[in-house]
PAMI-648396 format. One record per residue (C-alpha): residue number from 1; residue in one letter; x, y, z. Coordinates in steps of 0.5 Angstrom, whole numbers, plus 2048, in hexadecimal, padded with zeros to 3 digits. Layout:
PAMI-648396
{r NUM, 'A', {X, Y, Z}}
...
//
This chain:
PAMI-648396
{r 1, 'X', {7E1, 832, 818}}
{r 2, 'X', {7E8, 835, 817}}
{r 3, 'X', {7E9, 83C, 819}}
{r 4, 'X', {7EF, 83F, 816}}
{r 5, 'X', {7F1, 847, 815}}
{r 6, 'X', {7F8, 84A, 812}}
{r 7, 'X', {7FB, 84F, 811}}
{r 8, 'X', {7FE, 84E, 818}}
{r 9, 'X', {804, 851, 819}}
{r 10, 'X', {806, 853, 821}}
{r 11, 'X', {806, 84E, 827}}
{r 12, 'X', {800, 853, 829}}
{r 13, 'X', {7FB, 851, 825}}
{r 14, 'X', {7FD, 84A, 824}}
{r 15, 'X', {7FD, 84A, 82B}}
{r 16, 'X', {7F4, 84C, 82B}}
{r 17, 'X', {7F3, 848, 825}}
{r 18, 'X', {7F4, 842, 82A}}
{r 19, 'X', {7F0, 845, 82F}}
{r 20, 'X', {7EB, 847, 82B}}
{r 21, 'X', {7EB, 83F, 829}}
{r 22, 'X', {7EE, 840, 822}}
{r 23, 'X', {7EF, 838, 81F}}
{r 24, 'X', {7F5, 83B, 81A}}
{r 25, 'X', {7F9, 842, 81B}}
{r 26, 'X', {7FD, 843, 814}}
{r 27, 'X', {802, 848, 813}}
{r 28, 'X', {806, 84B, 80C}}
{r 29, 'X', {80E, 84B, 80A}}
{r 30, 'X', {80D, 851, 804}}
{r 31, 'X', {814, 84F, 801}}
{r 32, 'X', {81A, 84A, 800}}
{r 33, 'X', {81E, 84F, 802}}
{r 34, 'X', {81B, 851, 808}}
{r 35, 'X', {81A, 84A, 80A}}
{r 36, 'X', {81C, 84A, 811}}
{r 37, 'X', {818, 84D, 816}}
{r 38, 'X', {818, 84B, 81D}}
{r 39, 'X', {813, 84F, 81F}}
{r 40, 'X', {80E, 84A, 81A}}
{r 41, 'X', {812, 843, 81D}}
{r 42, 'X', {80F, 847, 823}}
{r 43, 'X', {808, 847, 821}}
{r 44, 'X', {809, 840, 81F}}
{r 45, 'X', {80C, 83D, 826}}
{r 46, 'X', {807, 840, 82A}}
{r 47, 'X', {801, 83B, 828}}
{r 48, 'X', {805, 835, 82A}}
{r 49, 'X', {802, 832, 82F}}
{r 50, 'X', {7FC, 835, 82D}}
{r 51, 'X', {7F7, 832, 828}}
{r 52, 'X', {7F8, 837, 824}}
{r 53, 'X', {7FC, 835, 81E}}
{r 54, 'X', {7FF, 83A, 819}}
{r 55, 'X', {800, 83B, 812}}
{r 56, 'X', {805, 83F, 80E}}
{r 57, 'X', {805, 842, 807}}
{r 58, 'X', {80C, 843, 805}}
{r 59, 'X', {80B, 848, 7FE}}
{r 60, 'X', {811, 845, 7FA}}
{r 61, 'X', {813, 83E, 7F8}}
{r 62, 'X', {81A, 83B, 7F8}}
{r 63, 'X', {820, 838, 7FC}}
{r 64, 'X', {81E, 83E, 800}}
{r 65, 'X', {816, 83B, 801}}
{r 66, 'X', {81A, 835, 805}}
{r 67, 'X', {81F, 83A, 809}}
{r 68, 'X', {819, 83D, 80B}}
{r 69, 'X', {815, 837, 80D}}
{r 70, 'X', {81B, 834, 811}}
{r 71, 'X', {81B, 83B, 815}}
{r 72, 'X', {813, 83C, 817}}
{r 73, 'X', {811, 834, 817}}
{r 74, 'X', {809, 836, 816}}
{r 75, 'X', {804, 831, 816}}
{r 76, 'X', {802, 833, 810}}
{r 77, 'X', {805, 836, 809}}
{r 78, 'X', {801, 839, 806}}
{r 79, 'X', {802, 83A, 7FF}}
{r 80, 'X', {7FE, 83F, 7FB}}
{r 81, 'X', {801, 841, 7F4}}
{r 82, 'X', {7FD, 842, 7EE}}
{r 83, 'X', {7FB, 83C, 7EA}}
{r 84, 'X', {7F9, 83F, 7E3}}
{r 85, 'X', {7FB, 845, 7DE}}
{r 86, 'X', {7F7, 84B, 7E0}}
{r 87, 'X', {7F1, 849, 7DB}}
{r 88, 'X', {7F0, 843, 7DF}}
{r 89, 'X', {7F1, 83E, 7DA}}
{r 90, 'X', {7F8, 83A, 7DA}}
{r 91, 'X', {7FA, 837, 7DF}}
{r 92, 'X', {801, 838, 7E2}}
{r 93, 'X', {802, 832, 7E6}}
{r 94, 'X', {809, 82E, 7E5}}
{r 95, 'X', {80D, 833, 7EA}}
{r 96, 'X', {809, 832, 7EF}}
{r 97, 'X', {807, 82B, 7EF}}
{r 98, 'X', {80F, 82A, 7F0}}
{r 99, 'X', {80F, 82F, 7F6}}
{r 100, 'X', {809, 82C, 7FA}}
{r 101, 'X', {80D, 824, 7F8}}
{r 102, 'X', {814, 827, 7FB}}
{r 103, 'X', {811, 82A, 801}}
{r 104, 'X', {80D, 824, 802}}
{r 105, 'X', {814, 820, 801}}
{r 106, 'X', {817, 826, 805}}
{r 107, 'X', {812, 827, 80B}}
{r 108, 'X', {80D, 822, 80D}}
{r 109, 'X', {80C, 824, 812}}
{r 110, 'X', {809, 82A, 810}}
{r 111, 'X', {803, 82A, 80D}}
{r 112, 'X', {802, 82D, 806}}
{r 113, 'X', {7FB, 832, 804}}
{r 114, 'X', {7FA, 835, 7FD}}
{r 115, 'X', {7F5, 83A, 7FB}}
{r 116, 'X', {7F1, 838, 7F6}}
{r 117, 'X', {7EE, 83E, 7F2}}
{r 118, 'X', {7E7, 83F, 7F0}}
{r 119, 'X', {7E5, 845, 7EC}}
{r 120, 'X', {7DF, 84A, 7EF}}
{r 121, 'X', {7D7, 847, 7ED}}
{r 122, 'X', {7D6, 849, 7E7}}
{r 123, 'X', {7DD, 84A, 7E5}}
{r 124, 'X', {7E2, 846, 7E0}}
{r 125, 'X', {7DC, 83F, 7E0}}
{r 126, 'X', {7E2, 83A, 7DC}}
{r 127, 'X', {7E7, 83B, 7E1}}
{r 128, 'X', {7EC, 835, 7E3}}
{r 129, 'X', {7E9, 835, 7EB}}
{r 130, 'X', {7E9, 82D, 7EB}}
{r 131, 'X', {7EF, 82B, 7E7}}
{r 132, 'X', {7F3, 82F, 7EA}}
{r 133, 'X', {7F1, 82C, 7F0}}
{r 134, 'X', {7F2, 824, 7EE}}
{r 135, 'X', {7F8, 826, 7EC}}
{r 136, 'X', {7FA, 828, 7F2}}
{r 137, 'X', {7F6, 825, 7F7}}
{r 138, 'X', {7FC, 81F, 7F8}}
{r 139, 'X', {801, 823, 7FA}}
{r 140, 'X', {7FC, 828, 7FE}}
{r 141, 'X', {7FA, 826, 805}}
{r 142, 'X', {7F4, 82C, 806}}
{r 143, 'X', {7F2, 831, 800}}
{r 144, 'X', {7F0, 838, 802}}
{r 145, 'X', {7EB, 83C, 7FC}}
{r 146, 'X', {7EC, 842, 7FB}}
{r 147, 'X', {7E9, 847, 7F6}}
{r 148, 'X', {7ED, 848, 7EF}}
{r 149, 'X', {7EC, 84F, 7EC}}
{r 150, 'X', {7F1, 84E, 7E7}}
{r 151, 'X', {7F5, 855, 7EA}}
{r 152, 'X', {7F7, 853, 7F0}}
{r 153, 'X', {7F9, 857, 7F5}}
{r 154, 'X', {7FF, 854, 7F6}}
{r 155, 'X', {802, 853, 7F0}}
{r 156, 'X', {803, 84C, 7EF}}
{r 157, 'X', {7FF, 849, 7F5}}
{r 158, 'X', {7F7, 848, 7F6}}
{r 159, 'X', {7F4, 84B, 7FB}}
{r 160, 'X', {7F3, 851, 800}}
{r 161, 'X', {7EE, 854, 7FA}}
{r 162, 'X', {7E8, 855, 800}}
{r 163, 'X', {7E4, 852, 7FB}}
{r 164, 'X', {7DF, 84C, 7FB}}
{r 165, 'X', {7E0, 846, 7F6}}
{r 166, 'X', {7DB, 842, 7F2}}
{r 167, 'X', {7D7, 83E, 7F9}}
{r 168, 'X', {7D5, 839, 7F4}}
{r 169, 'X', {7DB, 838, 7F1}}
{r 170, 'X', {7DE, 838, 7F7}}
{r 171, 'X', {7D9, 832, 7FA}}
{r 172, 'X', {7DB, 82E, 7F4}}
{r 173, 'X', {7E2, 82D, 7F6}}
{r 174, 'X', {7E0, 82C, 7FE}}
{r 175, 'X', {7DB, 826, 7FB}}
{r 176, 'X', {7E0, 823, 7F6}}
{r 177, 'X', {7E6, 824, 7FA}}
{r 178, 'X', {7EA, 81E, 7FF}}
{r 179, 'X', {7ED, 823, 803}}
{r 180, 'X', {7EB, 828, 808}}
{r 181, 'X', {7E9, 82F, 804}}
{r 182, 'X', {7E9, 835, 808}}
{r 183, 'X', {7E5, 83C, 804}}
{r 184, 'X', {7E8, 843, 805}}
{r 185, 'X', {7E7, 848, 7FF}}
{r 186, 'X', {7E3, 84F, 803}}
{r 187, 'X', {7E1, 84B, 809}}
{r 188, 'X', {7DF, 850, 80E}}
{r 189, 'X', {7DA, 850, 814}}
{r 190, 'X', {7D4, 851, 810}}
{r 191, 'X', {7D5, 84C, 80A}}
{r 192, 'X', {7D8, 846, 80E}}
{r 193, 'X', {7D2, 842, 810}}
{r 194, 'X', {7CF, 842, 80A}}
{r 195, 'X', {7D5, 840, 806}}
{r 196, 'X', {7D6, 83A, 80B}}
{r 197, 'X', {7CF, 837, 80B}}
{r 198, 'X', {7CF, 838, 803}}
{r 199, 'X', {7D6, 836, 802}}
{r 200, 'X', {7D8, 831, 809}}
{r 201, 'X', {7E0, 831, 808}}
{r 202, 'X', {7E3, 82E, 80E}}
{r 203, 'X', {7E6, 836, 810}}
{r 204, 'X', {7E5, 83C, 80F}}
{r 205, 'X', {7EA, 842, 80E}}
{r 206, 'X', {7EB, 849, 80E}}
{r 207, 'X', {7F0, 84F, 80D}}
{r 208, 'X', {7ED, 854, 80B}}
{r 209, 'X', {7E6, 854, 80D}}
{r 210, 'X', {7EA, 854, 814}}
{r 211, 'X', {7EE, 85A, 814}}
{r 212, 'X', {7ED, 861, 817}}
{r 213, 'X', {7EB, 867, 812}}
{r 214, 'X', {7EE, 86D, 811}}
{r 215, 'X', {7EB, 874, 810}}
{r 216, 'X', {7E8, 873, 80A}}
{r 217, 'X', {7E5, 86B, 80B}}
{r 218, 'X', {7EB, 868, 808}}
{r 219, 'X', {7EE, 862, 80C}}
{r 220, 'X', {7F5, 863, 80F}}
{r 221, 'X', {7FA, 85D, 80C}}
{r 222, 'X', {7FD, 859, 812}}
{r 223, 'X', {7F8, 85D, 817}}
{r 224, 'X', {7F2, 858, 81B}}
{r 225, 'X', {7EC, 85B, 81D}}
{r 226, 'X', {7EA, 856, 823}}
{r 227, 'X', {7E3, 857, 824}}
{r 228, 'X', {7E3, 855, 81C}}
{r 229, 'X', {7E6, 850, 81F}}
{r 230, 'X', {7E2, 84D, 824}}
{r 231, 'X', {7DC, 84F, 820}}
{r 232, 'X', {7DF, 84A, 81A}}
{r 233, 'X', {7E0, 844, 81F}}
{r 234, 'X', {7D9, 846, 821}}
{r 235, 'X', {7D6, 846, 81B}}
{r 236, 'X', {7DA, 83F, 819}}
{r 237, 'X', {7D7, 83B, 81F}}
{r 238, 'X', {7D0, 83E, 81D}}
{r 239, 'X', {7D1, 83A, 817}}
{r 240, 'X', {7D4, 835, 819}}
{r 241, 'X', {7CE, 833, 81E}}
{r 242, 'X', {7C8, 835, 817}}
{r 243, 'X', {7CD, 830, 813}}
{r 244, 'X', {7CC, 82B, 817}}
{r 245, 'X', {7C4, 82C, 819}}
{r 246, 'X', {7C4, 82B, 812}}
{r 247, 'X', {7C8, 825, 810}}
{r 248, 'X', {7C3, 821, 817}}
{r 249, 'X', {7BD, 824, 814}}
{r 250, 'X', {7BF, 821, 80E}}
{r 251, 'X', {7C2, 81A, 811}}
{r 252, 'X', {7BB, 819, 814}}
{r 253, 'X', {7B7, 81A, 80D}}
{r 254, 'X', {7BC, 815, 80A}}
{r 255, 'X', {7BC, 810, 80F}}
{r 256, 'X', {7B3, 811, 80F}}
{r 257, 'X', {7B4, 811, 807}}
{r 258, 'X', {7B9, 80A, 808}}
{r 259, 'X', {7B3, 806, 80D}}
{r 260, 'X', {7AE, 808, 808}}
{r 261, 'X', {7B1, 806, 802}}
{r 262, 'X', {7B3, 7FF, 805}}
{r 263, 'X', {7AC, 7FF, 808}}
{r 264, 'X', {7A9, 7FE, 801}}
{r 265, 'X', {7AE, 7F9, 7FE}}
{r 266, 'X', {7AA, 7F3, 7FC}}
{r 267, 'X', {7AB, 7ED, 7FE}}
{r 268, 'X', {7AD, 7EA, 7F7}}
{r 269, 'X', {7B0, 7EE, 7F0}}
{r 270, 'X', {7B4, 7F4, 7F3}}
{r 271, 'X', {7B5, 7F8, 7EE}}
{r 272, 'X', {7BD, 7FB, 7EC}}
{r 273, 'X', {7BB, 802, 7ED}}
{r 274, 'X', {7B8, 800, 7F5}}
{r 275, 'X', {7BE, 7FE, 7F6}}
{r 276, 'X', {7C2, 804, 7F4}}
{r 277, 'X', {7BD, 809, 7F7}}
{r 278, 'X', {7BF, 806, 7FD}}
{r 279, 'X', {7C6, 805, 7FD}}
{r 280, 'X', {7C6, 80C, 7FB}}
{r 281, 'X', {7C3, 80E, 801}}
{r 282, 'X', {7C7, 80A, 805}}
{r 283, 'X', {7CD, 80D, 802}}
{r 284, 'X', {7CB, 813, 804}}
{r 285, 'X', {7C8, 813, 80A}}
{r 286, 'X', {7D0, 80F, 80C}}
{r 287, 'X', {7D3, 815, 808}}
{r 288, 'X', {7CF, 819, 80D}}
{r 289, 'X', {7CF, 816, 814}}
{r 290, 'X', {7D8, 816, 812}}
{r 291, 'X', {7D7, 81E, 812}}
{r 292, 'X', {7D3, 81E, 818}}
{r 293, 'X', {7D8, 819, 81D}}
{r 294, 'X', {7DF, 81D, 81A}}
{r 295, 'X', {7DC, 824, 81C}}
{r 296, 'X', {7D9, 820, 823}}
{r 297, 'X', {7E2, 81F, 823}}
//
């Protein structure tokens, strides 16, 4: 399962997170205007040779989003403006649509992960999440939920909230997408292995659960805590191995249910429906045996 942290900024942190064995380093340009920072391409050169890959959020678009990519050249664009009005309810995809087609003809090499906004449980129950995300999806290699609020703390760009998304909401797009979907959205130590194991995203990303605090409990923007850290990566690991004593569990009651069924086939007028069960079964336990033999890759 992907492991991947932002905000990191210095070749100090970066260099700790790939010790500590994070899967994706991200860091962040804040403005077209101040778009080069050699301190960032750094960060970026320093897991080269690694396995870690990195990510980079420019928040702007444009001529210079191309400057800014043919600088750094990252792993990852990761593209995360906001998708909707501040009610949640119309879409504003065309501009973005054509950036990501530009960026796939422009860069790549460069793989490109979108935010997906989902609204808090609870919150905004008719908001577009999987449309958004079909429509998206052919232009996208990876997609990153994040946590809509509608006020965002960075105008103009979803995330860095601190708060949870809709888990269910968030499961859904993991079952009815066909590209890797990595959860963020308040991920810390303490909620993590619960949200893996409901939702099973292909990643787990945190920034704000991760950072140092000040005096009055509040997190440091662009400041790692790497206890946080490490304690992140433990807890994802635990799910990790939860999630997958579950899915063999399952595996063995469906293959038991598969030699049942077909045991009690009669020898002559097999029914439509005895056979769908079973195709359906051995649909699933294929599905499942799939999973299991990419995480053993």
């Amino acid at each position: 399962m992907i492991i991947q942290i932002y905000e990191i900024q210095t070749p100090e942190e970066a260099e700790k997170c790939i010790e500590l064995g994070v899967d994706r380093i991200g860091s962040v340009i804040l403005s077209a205007e101040e778009w080069r920072k050699p301190v960032i391409r750094e960060v970026i050169r320093l897991s080269e040779g690694t396995r870690t890959k990195n990510s980079l959020i420019p928040l702007f678009q444009g001529e210079t989003l191309l400057r800014t990519l043919d600088y750094y050249q990252p792993h990852f664009v990761h593209l995360c403006d906001n998708l909707t009005d501040r009610q949640g309810s119309n879409m504003i995809l065309d501009q973005h649509l054509e950036t990501q087609e530009t960026l796939k003809k422009e860069f790549p090499e460069i793989g490109i992960m979108r935010s997906i906004p989902i609204p808090m449980d609870g919150k905004e129950p008719d908001f577009p999440f999987m449309k958004i995300a079909r429509a998206l999806e052919p232009v996208s290699d990876c997609f990153l939920i994040d946590t809509w609020v509608g006020e965002e703390p960075v105008e103009g760009f979803v995330g860095i909230t601190g708060k949870t998304c809709d888990w269910k909401r968030a499961e859904e797009l993991v079952k009815k997408t066909n590209i890797p979907v990595i959860l963020a959205g308040g991920l810390s130590p303490e909620n993590v292995r619960d949200a893996l194991i409901q939702v099973q995203p292909e990643g787990a990303d945190s920034c704000t659960g991760t950072n140092a605090t000040g005096p009055e409990g509040h997190p440091i923007r662009f400041k790692k805590d790497f206890q946080k850290v490490r304690q992140f990566i433990q807890e994802v690991r635990h799910a990790e191995t939860t999630i997958r004593e579950n899915l063999e569990k399952r595996l063995s009651r469906l293959r038991q249910e598969l030699e049942e069924r077909e045991a009690a086939l009669p020898a002559h007028s097999i029914r439509p429906h005895q056979l769908l069960a079973i195709e359906e079964l051995e649909e699933e336990i294929s599905r499942l045996e799939s999973i299991l033999e990419s995480d053993l890759n």
